[in-house]
C-alpha positions in Angstrom: 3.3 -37.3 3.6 0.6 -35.0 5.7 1.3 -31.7 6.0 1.0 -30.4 9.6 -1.2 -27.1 9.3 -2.9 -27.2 12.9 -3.1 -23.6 14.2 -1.5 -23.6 17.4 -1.3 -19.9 18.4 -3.4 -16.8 17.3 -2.1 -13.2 17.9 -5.4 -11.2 19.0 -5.4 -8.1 16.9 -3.5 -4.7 18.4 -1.3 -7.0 20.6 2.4 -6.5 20.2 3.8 -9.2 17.7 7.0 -8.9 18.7 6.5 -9.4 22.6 5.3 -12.8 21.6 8.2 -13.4 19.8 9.9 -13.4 22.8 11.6 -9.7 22.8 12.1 -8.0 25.8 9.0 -5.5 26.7 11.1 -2.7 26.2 12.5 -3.9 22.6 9.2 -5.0 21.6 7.8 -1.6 22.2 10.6 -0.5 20.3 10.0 -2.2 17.6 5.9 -2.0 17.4 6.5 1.6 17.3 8.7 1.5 14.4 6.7 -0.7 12.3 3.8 1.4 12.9 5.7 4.2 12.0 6.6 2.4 9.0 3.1 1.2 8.0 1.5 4.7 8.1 4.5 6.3 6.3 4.2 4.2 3.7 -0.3 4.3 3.6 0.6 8.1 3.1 2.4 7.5 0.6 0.2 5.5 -1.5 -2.2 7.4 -1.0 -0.4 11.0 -2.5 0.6 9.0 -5.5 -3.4 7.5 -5.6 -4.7 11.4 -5.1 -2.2 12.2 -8.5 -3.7 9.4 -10.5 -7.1 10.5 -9.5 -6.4 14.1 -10.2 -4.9 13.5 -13.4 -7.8 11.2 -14.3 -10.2 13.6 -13.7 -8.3 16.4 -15.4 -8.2 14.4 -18.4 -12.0 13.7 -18.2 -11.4 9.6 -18.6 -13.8 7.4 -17.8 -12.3 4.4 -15.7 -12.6 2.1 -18.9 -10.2 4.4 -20.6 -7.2 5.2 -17.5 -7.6 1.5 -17.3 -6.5 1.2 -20.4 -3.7 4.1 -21.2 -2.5 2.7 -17.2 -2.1 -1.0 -19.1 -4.5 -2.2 -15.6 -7.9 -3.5 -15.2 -10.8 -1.2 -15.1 -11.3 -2.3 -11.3 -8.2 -1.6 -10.6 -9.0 2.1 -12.2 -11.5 1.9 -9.1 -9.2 0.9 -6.1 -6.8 3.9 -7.4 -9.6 6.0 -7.0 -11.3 4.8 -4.2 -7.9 5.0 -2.8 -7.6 1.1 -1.3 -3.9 1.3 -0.2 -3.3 -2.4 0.3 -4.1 -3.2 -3.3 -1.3 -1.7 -4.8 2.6 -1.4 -3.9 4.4 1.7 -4.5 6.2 0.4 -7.4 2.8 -0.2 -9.0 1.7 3.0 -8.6 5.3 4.8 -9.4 5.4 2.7 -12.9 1.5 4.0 -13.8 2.8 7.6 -14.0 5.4 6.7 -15.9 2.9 5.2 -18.9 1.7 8.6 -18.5 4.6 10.3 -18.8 4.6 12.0 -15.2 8.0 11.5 -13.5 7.6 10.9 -10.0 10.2 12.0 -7.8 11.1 11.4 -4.2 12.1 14.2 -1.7 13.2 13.0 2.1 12.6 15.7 4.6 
């Protein structure tokens, strides 16, 4: 059996997804908006909880070899916390990280 894996239609970048889908303009504006929204909200939250592991790396005076290992990650991983690379890591990652280091992380919604 062949598998059928011809590319048939490519969605140039910045274009609304969902207008292609075949929304109404209005709805699909609608709804890029939102996901945006959603997107950046959660980037900005990543990237707190990456700015508290960093911190408390730093105040702790580890080298990456050794968060790596009290985190239970990779040492490059270590890196992509610190160099804050948001798409590496979901929030659940990063929440369960501070709790191997005994830091409670709690949500407040504003």
């Amino acid at each position: 059996m062949k598998i059928d894996t011809e590319i048939r239609h490519v969605t140039k970048p910045g274009a609304n997804l969902f207008l292609e889908l075949g929304f109404a303009p209005a709805e699909a504006k609608r709804l890029q908006a939102a996901s945006r929204k959603q997107i950046n909200d959660t980037q900005l939250l990543k990237q707190q909880l990456m700015d508290e592991l960093s911190t408390w790396i730093t105040e702790h005076h580890l080298k990456q070899a050794e968060a790596a290992a009290i985190l239970m990650i990779s040492r490059p991983r270590v890196s992509d916390v610190v160099n804050k690379n948001t798409a590496k890591f979901t929030i659940d990652t990063l929440v369960e990280m501070f709790s191997r280091v005994g830091k409670p992380v709690k949500l407040a919604i504003g």
